[in-house]
Structure formats: structure tokens, C-alpha cells
Steps between C-alpha positions, in 0.01 A plus 500: 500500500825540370846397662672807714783300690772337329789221660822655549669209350411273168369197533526253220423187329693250255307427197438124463731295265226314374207717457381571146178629443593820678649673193579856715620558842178729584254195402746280727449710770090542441496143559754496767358723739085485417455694790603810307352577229604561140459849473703527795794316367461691188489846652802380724660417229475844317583684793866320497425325833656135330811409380724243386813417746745775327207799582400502154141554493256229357231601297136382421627352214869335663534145338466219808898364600508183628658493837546910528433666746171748484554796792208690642381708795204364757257787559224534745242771481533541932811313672430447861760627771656247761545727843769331647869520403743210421849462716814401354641255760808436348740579153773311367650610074286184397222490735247694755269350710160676591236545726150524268218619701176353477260579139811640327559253181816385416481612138262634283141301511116603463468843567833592653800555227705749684389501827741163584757414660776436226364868303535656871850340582605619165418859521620485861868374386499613103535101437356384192624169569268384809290243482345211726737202577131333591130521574305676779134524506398896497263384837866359654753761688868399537819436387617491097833443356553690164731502249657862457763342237425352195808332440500305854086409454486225382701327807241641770210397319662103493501554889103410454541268218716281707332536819766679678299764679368474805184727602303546777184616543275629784108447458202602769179305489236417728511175692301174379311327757769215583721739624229738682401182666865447574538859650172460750631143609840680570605241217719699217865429563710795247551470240296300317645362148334356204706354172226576230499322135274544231394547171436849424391607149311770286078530644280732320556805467864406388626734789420286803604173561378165622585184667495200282551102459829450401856437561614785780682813310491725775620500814534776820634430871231672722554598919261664719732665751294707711075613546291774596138543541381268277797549212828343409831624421673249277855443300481370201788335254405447143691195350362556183396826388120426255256791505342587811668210610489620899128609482358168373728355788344708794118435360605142485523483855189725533686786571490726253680804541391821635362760251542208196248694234533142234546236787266286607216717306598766218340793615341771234779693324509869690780753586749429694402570908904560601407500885416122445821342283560142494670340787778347302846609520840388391670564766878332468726405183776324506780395214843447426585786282586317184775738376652607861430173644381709804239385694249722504212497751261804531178550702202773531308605777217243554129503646461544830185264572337707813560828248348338191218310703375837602398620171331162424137363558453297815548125524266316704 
């Protein structure tokens, strides 16, 4: 089946410094990107859909340039719409900060090139400078700060470098027995706060993670401040910020969160169900504004645990 929806915007890749038995840039890219084939990249190719930096077009026969940049376009045969819509919380000439909804991605990935949220906030403000000052799983809703200015970048992106951010997160997960047992001896004194430390580090498939031996190079702040039926509502600080860092925290503590499809089993690969997101939301940033030197600290609407238990299974 051939490709029928293009990104908006190029994505590209530098050609290695040190690669030489790639004498072209299409054989580069064959064996770049073996999950498209070579006919593809050659018909792309012909049809003017990759260039060099300066727009001039590269063709099957372009001579590989050591540390170039190649530019192409991500297509998908079907992209998949996201039904909810994206809130900008707050704009500054260097900065906005966000509100992503839940199964939107941040930027292009898998089968979604335009439907994300930098393509959307670009069409919405005509910006072709927007990007993500930092990650956001596509299961996770909350806040984002992006860079609208290209010159002033670089210095919101050190904000995470140098651990001068400060998020918070809200998570809802059913109760492990300790607590339960706690709640029917009229027990649980709120909240309830766990340091956790560990080792966390690629498992198979390379998308999930795992907790291993090791010297500690992760590292969350975890409260349970108030329960319903069964199910928590907890705050959660990431100190460090490793992949699914907060998710291999809850499950830790055998309490994985709510409506986790990878966490503690990965369930089979199927379209998304958006009437059951993932109970993880970042819910409160907070940074000195390294230009202004304002303080800014910004919040979104959280869960409401009696609403969100509702739509949930029971918890004996």
C-alpha cells in the first residue's frame, strides 16, 4: 500500500562523519531506516520528497557528505486522530507552557506525524519555531514548556540539564494490601510518603523498562494524599527524570497505575480505547524563568479521585 499522508514539517538526519562504505546518501538511508524499504527511498527520492539543508533536492545518485544534513518527510499510509484538544496555559516571546491531553504525542512518532502537539501548536500560531523544551509520554496529560524562540532555546532546555525544574505529577492506582489493611484497621494516617531509589534500565522490548542491581540513577518523591473505594490519589515529584521513571516507581510499591497498558504486564498492542487513558498527569511546573528571572509557577486542573474512581473497575 502506498504512502497517502505526508508530515507537515521535515524531519532530518546528519550523515555520520565516519561512515564509509555508504558511498550515496539513498544507500545511507536504506541502511538507516530498514524499516522502509529501498524502493521506497528510491521512489521518494524521485518524487523530490529529500533534500539537502539549502532545499536543493538530492538525487538517487547524490554523493554521501559527511556530517550534512539529509531532509525528508515521515509518511503513514492512515494517521490516527487524537479527539481531544491541547490548552495553551500560558505565553511569554521565549516560551509557552501547555496542557497535552492524554494519547496526543509530543512530536512525530509511529504512526502519528502530524497529528502532534508541536505540528498542531504550529498551525494554531503560524510558529515554525516550536518545539518541546522536554519529554512527555503520549499515555501522560499535562503541562509542557516549549520553546517558541530559537534564539532564547537553548537556555530553557539547560533548565532540565541542570535540574532546575520542578514538576509534579498526579497518579491514580489501586491500593496494595498494606494499606487496604491499614484502611479496615482505621490505620492510614494521610499522606503516606515513600523516597524511592533504583536502578532503572532498558528490558526487552527496548521500550519498557526494568529495575536492576546497581548503583541508584533514578529517583521520585511519592505521597498518597487521599483514597476512595479501593484506589489512591497520589503526588508525585520526579528528582530525576529516566524513562517511565514514575511508572516503575508506582509498580514498585505494587501499585501500578490505573489504566497502565506496559506496567506491570505489557498488554497486546491494540487501538487506543480513549475512555480508559492512563492515570498519570503532570499536574504543576515550576521555574525561575532564566531570562526574566521571574518565577514562574503554573498548574492544570487535576483528577478528582471520587470522579475518576467511577469509571474504574472495583477494588476489593
Amino acid at each position: 500500500m502506498s504512502s497517502t499522508i505526508r508530515a507537515a514539517q521535515a524531519s532530518y538526519v546528519v550523515l555520520p562523519a565516519t561512515v564509509s562504505d555508504k558511498p550515496t546518501v539513498l544507500s545511507f538511508l536504506i541502511s538507516k531506516f530498514p524499516a522502509i524499504s529501498a524502493e521506497v527511498w528510491q521512489q521518494r527520492i524521485l518524487d523530490g520528497k529529500v533534500h539537502w539543508q539549502d532545499g536543493s533536492l538530492i538525487t538517487p545518485d547524490s554523493a554521501f557528505k559527511p556530517t550534512a544534513r539529509v531532509y525528508y518527510y515521515r509518511e503513514v499510509a492512515q494517521e490516527s486522530m487524537i479527539p481531544f484538544a491541547e490548552q495553551v496555559l500560558l505565553q511569554t516571546d521565549n516560551f509557552m507552557l501547555v496542557f497535552k491531553p492524554h494519547f496526543l504525542p509530543v512530536s512525530p512518532s509511529g504512526n502519528f506525524i502530524n497529528e502532534c502537539l508541536i505540528n498542531r501548536l504550529r498551525i494554531k500560531t503560524g510558529n515554525q519555531q516550536i518545539v518541546a523544551a522536554h519529554r512527555l509520554d503520549r499515555g501522560t496529560a499535562g503541562i509542557m514548556l516549549m520553546s517558541v524562540n530559537a534564539a532564547t532555546r537553548h537556555d530553557y532546555h539547560q533548565l532540565f540539564k541542570v535540574g532546575e525544574i520542578h514538576k509534579t505529577y498526579q497518579a491514580i492506582a489501586p491500593l496494595n494490601n498494606e494499606i487496604k489493611t491499614l484502611i479496615a484497621n482505621d490505620k492510614l494516617a494521610l499522606p503516606m510518603a515513600w523516597t524511592i531509589k533504583n536502578r532503572l534500565v532498558k528490558s526487552t522490548p527496548s521500550f519498557l523498562m526494568c529495575i536492576s542491581d546497581g548503583e541508584a540513577n533514578s529517583h521520585s518523591e511519592i505521597r498518597l494524599i487521599e483514597v476512595c473505594d479501593g484506589y489512591g490519589l497520589f503526588e508525585l515529584e520526579p528528582i530525576t527524570g529516566r524513562t517511565h521513571q514514575l511508572r516503575m516507581h508506582m509498580m514498585s510499591l505494587g501499585m501500578a497505575i490505573a489504566n497502565d497498558n506496559f506496567y506491570p504486564e505489557l498488554q497486546a498492542k491494540s487501538a487506543d480505547n480513549f475512555q480508559q487513558p492512563l492515570k498519570l498527569m503532570a499536574k504543576r511546573l515550576r521555574f525561575i524563568d532564566p531570562l526574566s528571572k521571574v518565577a514562574v509557577d503554573e498548574c492544570c486542573d487535576g483528577f478528582v479521585l471520587a470522579e475518576e474512581v467511577a469509571k474504574l473497575p472495583p477494588q476489593i
